[in-house]
N, C-alpha and C positions, 0 to 999 in steps of 0.2 A: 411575655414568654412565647404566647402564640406567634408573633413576628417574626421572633428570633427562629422560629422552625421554620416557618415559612421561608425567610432568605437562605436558610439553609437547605432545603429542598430547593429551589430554586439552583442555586451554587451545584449541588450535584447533579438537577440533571445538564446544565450545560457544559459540567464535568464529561458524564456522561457522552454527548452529543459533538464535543471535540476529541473526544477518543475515538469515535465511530468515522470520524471526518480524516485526524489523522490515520487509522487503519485502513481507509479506503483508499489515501493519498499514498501509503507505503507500498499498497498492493497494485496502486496501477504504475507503479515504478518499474522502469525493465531492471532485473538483477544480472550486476554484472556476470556473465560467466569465462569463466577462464577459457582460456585457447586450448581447442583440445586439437591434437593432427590423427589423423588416420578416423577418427570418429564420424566425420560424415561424410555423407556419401557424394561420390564424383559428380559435378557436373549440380549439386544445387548450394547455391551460393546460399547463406545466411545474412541479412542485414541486422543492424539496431535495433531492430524491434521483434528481432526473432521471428521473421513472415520470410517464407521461402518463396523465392523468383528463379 
């Protein structure tokens, strides 16, 4: 019986530990954003990554 907790503790936390792995994989994702016209300003171009040049 104590086993059986044990793999089962085990099982959640690397439950756990891939949900923290894919939320940090989702968040360093660029979100696409839609094309917007007249909203930014003249003369600074936006790339992919959202970093104005």
């Amino acid at each position: 019986m104590l086993n059986l907790n044990f793999q089962r503790g085990i099982l959640y936390q690397i439950d756990k530990c891939l949900l923290q792995i894919s939320r940090v994989f989702l968040r360093s994702q660029p979100t696409p954003a839609p094309p917007r016209r007249g909203s930014q300003e003249s003369g600074v171009r936006m790339n992919s990554l959202n970093t104005s040049f």
